[in-house]
C-alpha positions as CSV (number, residue, x, y, z in Angstrom):
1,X,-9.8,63.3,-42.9
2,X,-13.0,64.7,-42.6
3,X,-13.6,69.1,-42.7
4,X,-15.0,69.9,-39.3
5,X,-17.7,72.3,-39.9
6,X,-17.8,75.7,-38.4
7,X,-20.9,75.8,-35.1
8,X,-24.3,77.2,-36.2
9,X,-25.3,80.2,-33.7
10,X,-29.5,81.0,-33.9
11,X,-29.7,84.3,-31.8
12,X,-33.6,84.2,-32.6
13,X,-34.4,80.8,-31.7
14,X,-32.1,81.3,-28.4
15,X,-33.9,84.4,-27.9
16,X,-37.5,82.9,-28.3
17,X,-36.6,79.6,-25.9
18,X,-35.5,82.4,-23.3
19,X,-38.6,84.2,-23.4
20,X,-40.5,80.7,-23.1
21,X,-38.5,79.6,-20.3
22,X,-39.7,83.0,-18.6
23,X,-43.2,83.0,-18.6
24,X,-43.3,79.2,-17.5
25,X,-41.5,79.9,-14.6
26,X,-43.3,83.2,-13.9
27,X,-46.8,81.0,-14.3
28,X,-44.9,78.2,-12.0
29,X,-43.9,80.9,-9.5
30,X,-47.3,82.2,-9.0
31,X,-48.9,79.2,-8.1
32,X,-46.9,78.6,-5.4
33,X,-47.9,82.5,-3.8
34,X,-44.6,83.6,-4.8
35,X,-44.3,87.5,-4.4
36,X,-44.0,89.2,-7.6
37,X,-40.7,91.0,-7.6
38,X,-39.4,87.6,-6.6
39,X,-40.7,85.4,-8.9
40,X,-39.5,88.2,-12.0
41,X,-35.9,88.3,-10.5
42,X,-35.9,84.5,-10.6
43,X,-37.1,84.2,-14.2
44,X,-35.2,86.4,-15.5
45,X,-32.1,84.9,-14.3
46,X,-32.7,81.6,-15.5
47,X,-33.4,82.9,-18.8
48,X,-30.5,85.0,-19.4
49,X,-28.5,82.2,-18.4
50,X,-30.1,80.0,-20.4
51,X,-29.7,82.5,-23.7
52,X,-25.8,82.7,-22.2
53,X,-25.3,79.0,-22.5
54,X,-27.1,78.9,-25.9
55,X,-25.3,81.4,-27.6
56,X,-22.0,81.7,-26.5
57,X,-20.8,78.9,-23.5
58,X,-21.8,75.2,-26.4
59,X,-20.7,77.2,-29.8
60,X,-17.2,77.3,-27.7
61,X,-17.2,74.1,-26.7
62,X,-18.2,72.8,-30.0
63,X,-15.1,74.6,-31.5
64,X,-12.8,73.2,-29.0
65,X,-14.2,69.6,-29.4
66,X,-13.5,70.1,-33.1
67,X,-10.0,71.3,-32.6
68,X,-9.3,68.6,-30.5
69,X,-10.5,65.7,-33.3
70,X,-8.5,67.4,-35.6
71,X,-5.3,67.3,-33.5
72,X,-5.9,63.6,-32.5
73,X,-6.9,62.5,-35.7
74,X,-3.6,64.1,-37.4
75,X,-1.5,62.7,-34.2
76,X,-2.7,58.8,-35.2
77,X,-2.6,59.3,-38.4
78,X,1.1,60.7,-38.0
79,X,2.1,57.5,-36.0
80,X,0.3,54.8,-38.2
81,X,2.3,56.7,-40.8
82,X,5.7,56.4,-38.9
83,X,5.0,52.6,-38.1
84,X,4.5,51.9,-41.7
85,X,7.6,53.3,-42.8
86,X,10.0,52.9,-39.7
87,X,8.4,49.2,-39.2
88,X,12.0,47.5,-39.9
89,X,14.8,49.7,-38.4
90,X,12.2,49.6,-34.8
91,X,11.8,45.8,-35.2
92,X,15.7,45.9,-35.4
93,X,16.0,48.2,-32.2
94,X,13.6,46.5,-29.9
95,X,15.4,43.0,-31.4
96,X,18.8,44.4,-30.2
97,X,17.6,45.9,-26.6
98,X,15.7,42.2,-26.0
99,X,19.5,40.9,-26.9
100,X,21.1,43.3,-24.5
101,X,18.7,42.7,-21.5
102,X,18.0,39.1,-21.8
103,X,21.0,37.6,-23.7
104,X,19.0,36.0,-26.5
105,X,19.4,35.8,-30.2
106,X,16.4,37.3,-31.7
107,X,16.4,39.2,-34.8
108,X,14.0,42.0,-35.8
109,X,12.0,39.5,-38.2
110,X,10.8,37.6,-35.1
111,X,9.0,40.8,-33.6
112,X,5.6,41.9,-34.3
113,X,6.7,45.8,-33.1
114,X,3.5,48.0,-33.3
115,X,1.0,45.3,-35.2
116,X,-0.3,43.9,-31.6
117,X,0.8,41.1,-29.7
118,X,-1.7,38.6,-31.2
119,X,-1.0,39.6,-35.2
120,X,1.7,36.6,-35.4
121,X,1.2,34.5,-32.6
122,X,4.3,31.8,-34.1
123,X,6.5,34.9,-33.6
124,X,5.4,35.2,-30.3
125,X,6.2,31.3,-30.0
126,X,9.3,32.0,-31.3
127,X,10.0,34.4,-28.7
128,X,8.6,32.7,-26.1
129,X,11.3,29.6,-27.0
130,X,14.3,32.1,-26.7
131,X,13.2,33.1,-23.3
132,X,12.1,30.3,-21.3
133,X,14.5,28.7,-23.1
134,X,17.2,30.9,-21.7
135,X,16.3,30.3,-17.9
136,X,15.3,26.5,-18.6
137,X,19.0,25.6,-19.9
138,X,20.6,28.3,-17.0
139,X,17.8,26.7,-14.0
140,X,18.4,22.6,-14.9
141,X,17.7,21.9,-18.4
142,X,14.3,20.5,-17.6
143,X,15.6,18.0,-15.2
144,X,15.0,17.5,-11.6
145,X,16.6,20.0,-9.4
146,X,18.8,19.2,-6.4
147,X,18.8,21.3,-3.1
148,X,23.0,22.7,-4.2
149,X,21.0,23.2,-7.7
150,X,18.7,25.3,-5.9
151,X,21.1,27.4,-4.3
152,X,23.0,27.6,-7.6
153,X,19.6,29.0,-9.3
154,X,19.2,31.3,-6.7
155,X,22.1,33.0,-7.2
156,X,22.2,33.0,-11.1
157,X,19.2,34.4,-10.8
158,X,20.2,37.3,-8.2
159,X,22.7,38.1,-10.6
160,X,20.8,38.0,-13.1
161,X,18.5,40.6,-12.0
162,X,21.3,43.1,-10.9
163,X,22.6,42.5,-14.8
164,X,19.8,43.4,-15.7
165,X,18.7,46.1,-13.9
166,X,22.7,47.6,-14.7
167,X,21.8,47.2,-18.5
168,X,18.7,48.7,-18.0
169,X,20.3,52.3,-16.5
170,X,23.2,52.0,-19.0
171,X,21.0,51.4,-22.4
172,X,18.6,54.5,-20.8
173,X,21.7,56.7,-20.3
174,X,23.2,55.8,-23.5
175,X,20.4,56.4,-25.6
176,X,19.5,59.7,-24.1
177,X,23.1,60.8,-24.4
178,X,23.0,59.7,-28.0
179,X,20.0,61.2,-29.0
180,X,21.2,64.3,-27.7
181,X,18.4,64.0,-25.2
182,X,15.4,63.2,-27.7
183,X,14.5,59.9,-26.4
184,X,14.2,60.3,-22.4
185,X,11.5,57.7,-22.2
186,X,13.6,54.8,-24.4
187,X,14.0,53.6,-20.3
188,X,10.4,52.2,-21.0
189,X,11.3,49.2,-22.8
190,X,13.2,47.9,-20.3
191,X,11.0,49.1,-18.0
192,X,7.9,47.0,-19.7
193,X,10.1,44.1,-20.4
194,X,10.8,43.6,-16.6
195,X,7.0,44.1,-15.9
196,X,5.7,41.6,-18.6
197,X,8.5,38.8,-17.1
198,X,7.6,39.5,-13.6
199,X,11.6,39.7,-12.7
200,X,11.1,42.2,-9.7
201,X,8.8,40.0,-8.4
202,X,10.3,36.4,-9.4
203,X,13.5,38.1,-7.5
204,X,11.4,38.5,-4.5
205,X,10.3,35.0,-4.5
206,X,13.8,33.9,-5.5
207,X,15.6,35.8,-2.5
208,X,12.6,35.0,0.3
209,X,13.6,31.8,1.2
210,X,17.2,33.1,2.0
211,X,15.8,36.0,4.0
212,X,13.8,33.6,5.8
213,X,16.7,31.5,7.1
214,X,19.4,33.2,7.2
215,X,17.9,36.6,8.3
216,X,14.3,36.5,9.3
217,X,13.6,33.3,11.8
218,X,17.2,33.0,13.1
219,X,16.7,37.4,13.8
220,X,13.3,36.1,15.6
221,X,15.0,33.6,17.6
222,X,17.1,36.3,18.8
223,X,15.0,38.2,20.0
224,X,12.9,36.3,21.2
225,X,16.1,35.0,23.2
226,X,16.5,39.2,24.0
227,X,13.3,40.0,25.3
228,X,11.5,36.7,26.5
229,X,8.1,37.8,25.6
230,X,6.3,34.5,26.2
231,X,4.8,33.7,29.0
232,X,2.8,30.5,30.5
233,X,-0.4,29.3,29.7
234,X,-3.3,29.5,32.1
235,X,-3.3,25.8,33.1
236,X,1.0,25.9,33.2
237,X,0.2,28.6,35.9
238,X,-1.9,26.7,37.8
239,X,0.4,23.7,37.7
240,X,3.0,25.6,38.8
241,X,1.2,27.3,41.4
242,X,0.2,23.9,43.1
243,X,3.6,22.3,42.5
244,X,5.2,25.2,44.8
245,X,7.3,26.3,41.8
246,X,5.6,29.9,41.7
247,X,3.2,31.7,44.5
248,X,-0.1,32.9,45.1
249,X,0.9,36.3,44.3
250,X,3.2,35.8,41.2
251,X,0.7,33.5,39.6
252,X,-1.9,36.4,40.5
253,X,0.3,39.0,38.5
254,X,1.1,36.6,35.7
255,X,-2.7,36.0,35.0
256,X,-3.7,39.7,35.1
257,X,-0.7,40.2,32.3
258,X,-3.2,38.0,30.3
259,X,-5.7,40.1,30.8
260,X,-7.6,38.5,33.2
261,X,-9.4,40.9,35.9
262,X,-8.9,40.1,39.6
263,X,-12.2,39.0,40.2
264,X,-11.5,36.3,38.0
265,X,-8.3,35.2,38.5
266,X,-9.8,33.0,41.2
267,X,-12.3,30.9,39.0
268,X,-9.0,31.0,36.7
269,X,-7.2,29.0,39.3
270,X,-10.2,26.8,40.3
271,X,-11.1,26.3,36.4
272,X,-7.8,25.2,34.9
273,X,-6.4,22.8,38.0
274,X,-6.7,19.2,37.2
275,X,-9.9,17.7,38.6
276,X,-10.5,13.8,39.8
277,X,-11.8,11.4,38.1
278,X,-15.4,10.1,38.8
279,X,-14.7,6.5,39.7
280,X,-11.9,8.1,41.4
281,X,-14.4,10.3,43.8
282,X,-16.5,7.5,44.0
283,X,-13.9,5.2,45.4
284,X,-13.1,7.7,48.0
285,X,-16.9,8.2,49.1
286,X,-17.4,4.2,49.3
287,X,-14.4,4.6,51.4
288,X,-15.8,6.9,53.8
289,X,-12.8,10.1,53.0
290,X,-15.4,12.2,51.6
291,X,-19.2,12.6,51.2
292,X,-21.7,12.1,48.7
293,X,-22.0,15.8,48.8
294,X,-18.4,16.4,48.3
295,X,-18.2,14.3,44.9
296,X,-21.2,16.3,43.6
297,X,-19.6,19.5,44.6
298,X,-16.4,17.9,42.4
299,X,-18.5,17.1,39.9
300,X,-20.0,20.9,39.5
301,X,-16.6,22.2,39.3
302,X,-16.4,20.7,35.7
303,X,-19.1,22.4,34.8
304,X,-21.7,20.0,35.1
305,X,-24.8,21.0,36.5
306,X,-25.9,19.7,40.2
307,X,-28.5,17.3,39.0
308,X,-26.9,15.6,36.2
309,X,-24.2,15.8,38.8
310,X,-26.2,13.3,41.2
311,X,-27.7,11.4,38.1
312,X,-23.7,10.7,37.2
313,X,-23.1,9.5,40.6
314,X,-26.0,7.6,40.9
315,X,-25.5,6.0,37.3
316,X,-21.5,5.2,38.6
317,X,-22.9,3.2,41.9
318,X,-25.3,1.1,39.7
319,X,-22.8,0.2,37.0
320,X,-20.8,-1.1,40.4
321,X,-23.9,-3.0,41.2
322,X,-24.4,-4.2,37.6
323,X,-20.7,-5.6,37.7
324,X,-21.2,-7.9,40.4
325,X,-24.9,-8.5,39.7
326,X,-23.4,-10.4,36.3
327,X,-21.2,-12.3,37.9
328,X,-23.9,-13.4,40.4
329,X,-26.2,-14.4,37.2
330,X,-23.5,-16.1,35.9
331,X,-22.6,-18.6,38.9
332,X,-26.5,-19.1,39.5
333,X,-26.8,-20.1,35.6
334,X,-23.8,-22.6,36.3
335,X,-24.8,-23.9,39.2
336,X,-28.8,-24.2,38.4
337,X,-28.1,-25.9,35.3
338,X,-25.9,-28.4,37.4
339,X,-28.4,-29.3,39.4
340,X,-26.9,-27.6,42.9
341,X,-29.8,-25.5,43.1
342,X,-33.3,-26.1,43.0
343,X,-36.4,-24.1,41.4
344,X,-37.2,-22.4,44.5
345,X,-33.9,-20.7,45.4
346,X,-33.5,-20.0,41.6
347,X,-36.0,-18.0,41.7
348,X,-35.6,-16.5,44.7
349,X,-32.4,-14.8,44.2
350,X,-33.8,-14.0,40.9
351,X,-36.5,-11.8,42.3
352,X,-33.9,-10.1,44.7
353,X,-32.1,-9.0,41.9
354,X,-32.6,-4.9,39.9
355,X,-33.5,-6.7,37.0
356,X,-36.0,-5.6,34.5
357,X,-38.6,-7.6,33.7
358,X,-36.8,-8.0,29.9
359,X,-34.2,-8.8,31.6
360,X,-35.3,-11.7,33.8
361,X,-37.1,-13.0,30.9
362,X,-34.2,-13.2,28.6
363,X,-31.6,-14.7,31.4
364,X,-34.8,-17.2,32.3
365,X,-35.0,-18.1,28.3
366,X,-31.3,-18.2,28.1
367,X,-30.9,-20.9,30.8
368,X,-33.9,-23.0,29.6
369,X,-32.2,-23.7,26.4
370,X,-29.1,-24.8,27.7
371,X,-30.7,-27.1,29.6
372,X,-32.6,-28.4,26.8
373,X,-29.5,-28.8,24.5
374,X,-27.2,-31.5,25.0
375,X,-24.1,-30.2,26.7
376,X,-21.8,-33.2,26.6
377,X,-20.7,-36.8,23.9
378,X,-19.4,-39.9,24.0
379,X,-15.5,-39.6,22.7
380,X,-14.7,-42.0,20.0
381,X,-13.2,-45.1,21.5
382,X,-16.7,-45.0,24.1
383,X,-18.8,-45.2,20.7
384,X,-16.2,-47.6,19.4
385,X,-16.4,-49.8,22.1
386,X,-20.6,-49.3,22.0
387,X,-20.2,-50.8,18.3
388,X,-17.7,-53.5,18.7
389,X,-20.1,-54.8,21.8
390,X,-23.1,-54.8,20.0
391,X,-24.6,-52.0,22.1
392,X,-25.7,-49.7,19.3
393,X,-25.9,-49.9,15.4
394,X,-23.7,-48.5,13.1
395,X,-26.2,-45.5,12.0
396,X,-25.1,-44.1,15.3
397,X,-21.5,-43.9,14.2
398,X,-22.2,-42.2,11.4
399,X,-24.5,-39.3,13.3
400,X,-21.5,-39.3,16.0
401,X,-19.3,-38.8,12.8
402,X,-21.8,-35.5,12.0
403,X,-22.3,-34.2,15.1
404,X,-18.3,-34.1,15.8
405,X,-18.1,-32.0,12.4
406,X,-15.2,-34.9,10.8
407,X,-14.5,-34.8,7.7
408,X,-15.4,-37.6,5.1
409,X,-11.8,-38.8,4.9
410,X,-11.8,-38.5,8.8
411,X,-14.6,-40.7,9.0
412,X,-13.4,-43.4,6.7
413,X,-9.8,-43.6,8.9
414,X,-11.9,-44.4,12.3
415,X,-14.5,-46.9,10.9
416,X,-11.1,-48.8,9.7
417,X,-10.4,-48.5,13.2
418,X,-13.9,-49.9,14.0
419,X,-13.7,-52.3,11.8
420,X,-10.3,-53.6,13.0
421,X,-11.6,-53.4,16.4
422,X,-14.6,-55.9,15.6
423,X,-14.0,-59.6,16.5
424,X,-16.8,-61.6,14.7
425,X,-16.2,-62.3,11.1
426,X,-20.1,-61.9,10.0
427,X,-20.2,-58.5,12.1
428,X,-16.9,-57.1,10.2
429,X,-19.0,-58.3,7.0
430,X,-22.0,-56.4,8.4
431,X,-20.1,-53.4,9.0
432,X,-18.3,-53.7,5.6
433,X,-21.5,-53.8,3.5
434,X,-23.1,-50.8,5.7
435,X,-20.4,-48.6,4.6
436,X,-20.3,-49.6,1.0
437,X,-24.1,-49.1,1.1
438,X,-23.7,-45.6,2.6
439,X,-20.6,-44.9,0.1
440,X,-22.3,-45.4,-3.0
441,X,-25.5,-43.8,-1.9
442,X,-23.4,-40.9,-1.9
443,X,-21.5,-41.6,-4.8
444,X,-18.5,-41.7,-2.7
445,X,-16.2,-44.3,-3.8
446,X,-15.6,-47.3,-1.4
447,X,-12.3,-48.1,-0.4
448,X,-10.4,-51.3,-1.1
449,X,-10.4,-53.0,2.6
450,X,-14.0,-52.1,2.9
451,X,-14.4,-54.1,-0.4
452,X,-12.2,-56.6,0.8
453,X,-14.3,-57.0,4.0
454,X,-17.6,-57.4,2.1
């Protein structure tokens, strides 16, 4: 261990720095127009305090700094000196108390007592394995865990806390009476086991669910059974109020117990009751029970201002208009394309119509193609007929075949029916060698009684 050395006191360099001090503040006194007798009393405090401080106030602290290194030092150096040598019969206590508290197995090998808690860290996986390995074989082994397990955990692990807490008072007690009172703080290490496992707390968590249920929410339901603090909604109140269940007055006092001042307790009432639908209003104007006025006074009441209130109700009446305005398009379209009306009344009630000029142009557009397309066909025994008459060749079949969207298989079924239905031996020939020709232009292959009929 180092000698501390002894403090150097300099009475003449303290004494010199004083005097300095004095005439600078004397020269810094006077060039602020401080009187003379002032600015000497000033200076001359500062420096005797600063020669105070310099030769008497730091050697003292300098001594007492030294006397305290020298104390520490020899404190450590007594401890280091009692770890080395009492290094196995410690291991051995703190082994035993671990035993006691937990009910583990470890011995005093396994512990790293006063090296640090990272010097042997497979010691510290040793006895990491003895604990968790204590609650993992007590709490289900590893497996899942049941609900009855659950409960069963629980109150192991109540128990296991009292038992623990018990051993903790009884090793304190025993060890203080057996020291004859020299170790009152041996209550520590159980005291800093708990804290490292967490057990106070994990015994919170373990006990809160029971609390919970069996004290806590079934308590609340009590009281709240007991005192009936609830009370109704805004827009319950206001049902009530209009179903006659509850008055003016009581729904009055029952929104002021919300905290609702009584000059608002009427918008309250007005806010929260249920309001009417706008094709509701509207049917009821068209009827003639209220006016136009009246449904944009409803309408304000939802908070909508008073002229998107009449654009609404101006944009409900032409969606009415729109309805039927459709359907009229549609039987015009029907009945123009059928011939039942001519050009001029087409486009009459055309031009009577709130249609845009887009509009008009695409209905007007829409109606000319469908007149354009074909809208009806001959059905398969007409065309059959056609061919078996001589009316019309047999490239028409096939286009009739493509139009109607059959299949090729399809089509070879109802020319056999063609072909059966044709009287003249040359023109089932004809027919015959038209289909082979068609068949193995397409590489299709040709069937038997086609081949047959060739």
């Amino acid at each position: 261990m180092a000698t501390q050395q002894a403090p150097q006191i300099d009475f003449n360099n303290a004494k010199t720095q004083a005097h300095q001090l004095h005439d600078t503040l004397i020269s810094l006194y006077s060039e602020f127009a401080t009187p003379g007798w002032l600015a000497e009393a000033l200076a001359s405090s500062a420096a005797g305090l600063f020669f105070i401080v310099a030769v008497i106030v730091l050697p003292v602290m300098q001594i007492v700094i030294a006397i305290g290194s020298f104390i520490a030092g020899s404190f450590l150096a007594t401890i280091g000196d009692a770890k080395e040598e009492q290094r196995e019969d410690l291991n051995n206590l703190l082994a035993e108390t671990i035993n006691e508290m937990l009910g583990t197995s470890l011995s005093g090998q396994e512990l790293s007592a006063g090296s640090g808690a990272g010097a042997d860290m497979e010691s510290n996986q040793q006895i990491g394995n003895a604990v968790l390995g204590l609650f993992e074989s007590a709490f289900g082994g590893g497996g899942p865990v049941s609900p009855n397990q659950g409960a069963d955990n629980a109150r192991k692990f109540a128990g296991f806390g009292v038992n623990f807490a018990t051993t903790q008072g009884f090793l304190s007690i025993l060890s203080e009476a057996a020291s004859l009172g020299f170790f009152k703080e041996f209550h520590e290490l159980p005291d800093g086991l708990m804290h490292a496992l967490g057990i106070s707390r994990l015994q919170r968590l373990a006990l809160q669910p029971l609390i919970q249920n069996a004290i806590q929410k079934p308590y609340h339901k009590y009281c709240m059974s007991q005192y009936r603090p609830t009370q109704l909604a805004e827009a319950q109140l206001v049902k009530a109020l209009h179903s006659g269940q509850m008055s003016q007055g009581d729904v009055s006092i029952a929104l002021a117990q919300l905290g609702y001042p009584d000059e608002l307790i009427a918008f309250v009432l007005t806010d929260f009751e249920q309001k009417m639908a706008l094709s509701e209003l509207v049917l009821l104007r068209n009827n003639g029970d209220i006016t136009e006025q009246d449904v944009i006074n409803k309408l304000t009441l939802t908070g909508m201002p008073e002229d998107q209130a009449k654009l609404q109700l101006k944009a409900a009446d032409l969606a009415a208009v729109k309805t039927q305005q459709n359907a009229l398009l549609s039987e015009l379209e029907t009945a123009y394309i059928a011939g039942h009306v001519d050009q001029a009344t087409y486009n009459s009630v055309l031009s009577n119509l709130s249609l845009s000029d887009l509009e008009e142009q695409a209905f007007r557009a829409k109606v000319g193609f469908k007149q354009e397309v074909p809208r009806k066909s001959l059905s398969f025994a007409e065309v059959e007929a056609a061919i078996v008459e001589g009316i019309t060749d047999f490239t028409y079949l096939d286009q009739w075949f493509t139009d109607q969207g059959y299949d090729q298989q399809a089509q070879l079924i109802l020319s056999y029916s063609v072909l059966q239905k044709i009287k003249g031996a040359e023109d089932k020939r004809k027919f015959a060698q038209y289909k082979a020709a068609v068949l193995r232009a397409a590489k299709k292959p040709v069937p038997p009684w086609i081949t047959a009929a060739e």
